[in-house]
C-alpha positions in Angstrom: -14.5 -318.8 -22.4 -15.4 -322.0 -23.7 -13.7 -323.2 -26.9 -14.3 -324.4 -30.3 -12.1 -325.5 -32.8 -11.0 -322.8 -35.2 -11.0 -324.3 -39.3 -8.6 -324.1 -41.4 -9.0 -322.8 -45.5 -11.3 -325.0 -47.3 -12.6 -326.6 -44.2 -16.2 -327.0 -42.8 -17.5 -328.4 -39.7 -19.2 -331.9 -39.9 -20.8 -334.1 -36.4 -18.0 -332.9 -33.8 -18.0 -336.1 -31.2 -15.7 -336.7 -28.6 -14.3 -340.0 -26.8 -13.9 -341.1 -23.7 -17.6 -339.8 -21.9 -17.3 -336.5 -19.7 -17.2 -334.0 -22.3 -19.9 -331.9 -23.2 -19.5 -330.6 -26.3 -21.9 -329.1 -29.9 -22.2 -331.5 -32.3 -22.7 -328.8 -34.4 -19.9 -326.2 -33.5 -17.6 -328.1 -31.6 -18.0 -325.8 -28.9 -17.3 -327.4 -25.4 -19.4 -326.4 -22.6 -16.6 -326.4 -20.0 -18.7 -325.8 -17.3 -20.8 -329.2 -17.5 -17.4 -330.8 -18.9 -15.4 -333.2 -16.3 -11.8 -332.7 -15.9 -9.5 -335.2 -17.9 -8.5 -335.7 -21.7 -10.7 -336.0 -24.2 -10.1 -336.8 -28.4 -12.5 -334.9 -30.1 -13.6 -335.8 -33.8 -15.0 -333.9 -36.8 -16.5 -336.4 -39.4 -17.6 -334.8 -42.7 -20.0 -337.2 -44.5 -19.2 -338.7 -47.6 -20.6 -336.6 -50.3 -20.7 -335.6 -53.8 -18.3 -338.0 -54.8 -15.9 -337.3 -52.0 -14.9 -339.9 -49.6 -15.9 -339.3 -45.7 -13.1 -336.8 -43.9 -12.1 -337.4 -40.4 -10.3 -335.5 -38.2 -9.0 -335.4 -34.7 -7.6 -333.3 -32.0 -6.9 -333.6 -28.2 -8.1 -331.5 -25.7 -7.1 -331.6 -22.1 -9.3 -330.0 -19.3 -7.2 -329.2 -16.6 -8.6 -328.5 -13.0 -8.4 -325.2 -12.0 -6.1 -324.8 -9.0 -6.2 -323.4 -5.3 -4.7 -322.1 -2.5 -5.6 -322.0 1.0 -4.0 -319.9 3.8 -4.0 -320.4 7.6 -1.9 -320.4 10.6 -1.5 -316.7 12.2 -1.6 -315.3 15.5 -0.1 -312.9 18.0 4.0 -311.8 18.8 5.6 -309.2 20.9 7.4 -306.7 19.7 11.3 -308.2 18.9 10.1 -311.9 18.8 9.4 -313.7 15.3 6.2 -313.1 13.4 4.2 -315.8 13.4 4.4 -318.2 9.8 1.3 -319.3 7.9 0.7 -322.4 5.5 -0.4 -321.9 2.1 -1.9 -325.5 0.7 -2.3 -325.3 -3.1 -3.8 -327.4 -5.4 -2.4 -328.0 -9.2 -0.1 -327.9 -11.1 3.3 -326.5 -10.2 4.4 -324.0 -9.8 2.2 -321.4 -8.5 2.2 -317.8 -8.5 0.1 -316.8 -5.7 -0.7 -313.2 -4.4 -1.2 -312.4 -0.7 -2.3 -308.8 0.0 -1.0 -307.4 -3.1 2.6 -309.3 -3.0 3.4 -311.7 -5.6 5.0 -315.3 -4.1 6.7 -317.3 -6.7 6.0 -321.2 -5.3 7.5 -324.5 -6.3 6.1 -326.6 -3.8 3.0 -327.0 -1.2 2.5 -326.5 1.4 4.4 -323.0 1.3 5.5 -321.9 4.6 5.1 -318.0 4.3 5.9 -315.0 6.8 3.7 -311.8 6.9 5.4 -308.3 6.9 4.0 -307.3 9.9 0.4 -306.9 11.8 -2.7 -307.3 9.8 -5.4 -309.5 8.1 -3.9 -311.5 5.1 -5.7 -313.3 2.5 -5.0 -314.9 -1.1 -6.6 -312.8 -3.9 -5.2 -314.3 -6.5 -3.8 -318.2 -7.6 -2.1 -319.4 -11.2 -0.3 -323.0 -11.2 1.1 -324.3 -14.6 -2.0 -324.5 -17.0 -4.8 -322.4 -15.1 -6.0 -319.1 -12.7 -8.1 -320.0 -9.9 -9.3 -318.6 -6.2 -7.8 -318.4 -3.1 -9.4 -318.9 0.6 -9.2 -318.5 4.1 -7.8 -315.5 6.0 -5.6 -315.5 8.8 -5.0 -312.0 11.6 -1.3 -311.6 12.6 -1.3 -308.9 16.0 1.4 -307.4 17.2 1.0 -307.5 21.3 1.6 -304.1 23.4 5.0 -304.8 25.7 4.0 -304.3 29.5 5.8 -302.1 31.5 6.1 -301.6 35.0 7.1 -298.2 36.2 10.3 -297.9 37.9 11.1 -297.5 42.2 12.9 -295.2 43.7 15.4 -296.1 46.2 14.1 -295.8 49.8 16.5 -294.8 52.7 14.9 -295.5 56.7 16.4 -296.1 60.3 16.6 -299.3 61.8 13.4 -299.8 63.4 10.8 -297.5 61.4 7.8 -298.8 59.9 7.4 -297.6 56.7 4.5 -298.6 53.9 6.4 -300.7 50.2 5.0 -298.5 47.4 2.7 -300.1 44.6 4.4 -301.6 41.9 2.4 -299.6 38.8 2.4 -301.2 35.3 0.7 -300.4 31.8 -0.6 -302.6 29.3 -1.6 -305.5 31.9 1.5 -306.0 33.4 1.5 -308.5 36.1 4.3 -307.9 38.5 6.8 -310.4 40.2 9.4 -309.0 42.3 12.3 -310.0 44.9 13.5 -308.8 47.9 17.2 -309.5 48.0 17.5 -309.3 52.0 14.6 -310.6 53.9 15.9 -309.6 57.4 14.5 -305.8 56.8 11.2 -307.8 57.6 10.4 -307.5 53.8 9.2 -311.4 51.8 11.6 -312.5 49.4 9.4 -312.4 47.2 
């Protein structure tokens, strides 16, 4: 919304101006077009001619046009299941502190970058940023995945006389399993390894 000045009892708006350059703003009104205004601070004036016998009125006021903040998130990636989940940087831009929301959870941040860990597995973006004067967006989205543990299905012991040929079963695993095994007593004719 872009604001105007609101007048007091008895006053009236005169030629609104404002100092230094960057602001647009009604000369009329005193409404400030925020959207074709620059950042910074500005001192915005009111002069009310001199007229019917009264002396020229001037008044001033400062308005400050802060930019509005952001917050970036990246990092991610892939775990197994009992190993850390993966951390992710969230950059912001501002004023601190921020209140940031990722996913629906509210993050209370003093200082950026923001090192933060997901809950779990998932896609995780930033809906929502607020640093000390202003609301802004959020951008970037980042995929934790939670990878499937491989198994290998288990051998059972095998009992032969000395001097029989017999055929090593497969070693059978789920999930992409790749399988390295050891032979604890190569003179059975069996590799190490």
């Amino acid at each position: 919304t872009n604001p105007q000045p609101t007048l007091g009892a008895g006053a009236s708006n005169g030629t609104f101006t404002a100092t230094p350059a960057g602001l647009t703003i009604d000369a009329t009104t005193g409404e400030v077009d925020l959207a074709n205004s620059t950042v910074g601070t500005y001192t915005v004036t009111n002069t009310i001619a001199a007229a019917g016998g009264c002396a020229q009125s001037i008044e001033s006021y400062t308005l400050i046009i802060n930019e509005a903040p952001t917050g970036t998130i990246t990092g991610g990636g892939s775990y197994c299941v009992g190993s850390p989940i993966p951390s992710t940087t969230i950059t912001l831009t501002g004023t601190a502190p921020w209140t940031v929301v990722v996913n629906g959870e509210t993050l209370n941040i003093a200082a950026s970058p923001y090192t933060y860990t997901p809950a779990g597995p998932g896609t995780y973006s930033i809906s929502s940023v607020t640093d000390a004067s202003c609301t802004g967006t959020g951008s970037g989205t980042i995929t934790i995945t939670q990878e499937v543990v491989p198994t290998v299905d288990p051998l059972s012991n095998i009992s032969v006389c000395s001097g029989d040929l017999i055929e090593v079963p497969p070693f059978v695993g789920t999930n992409g399993a790749v399988v390295n095994w050891t032979n604890s007593n190569p003179q059975i004719g069996l590799p190490s390894n």
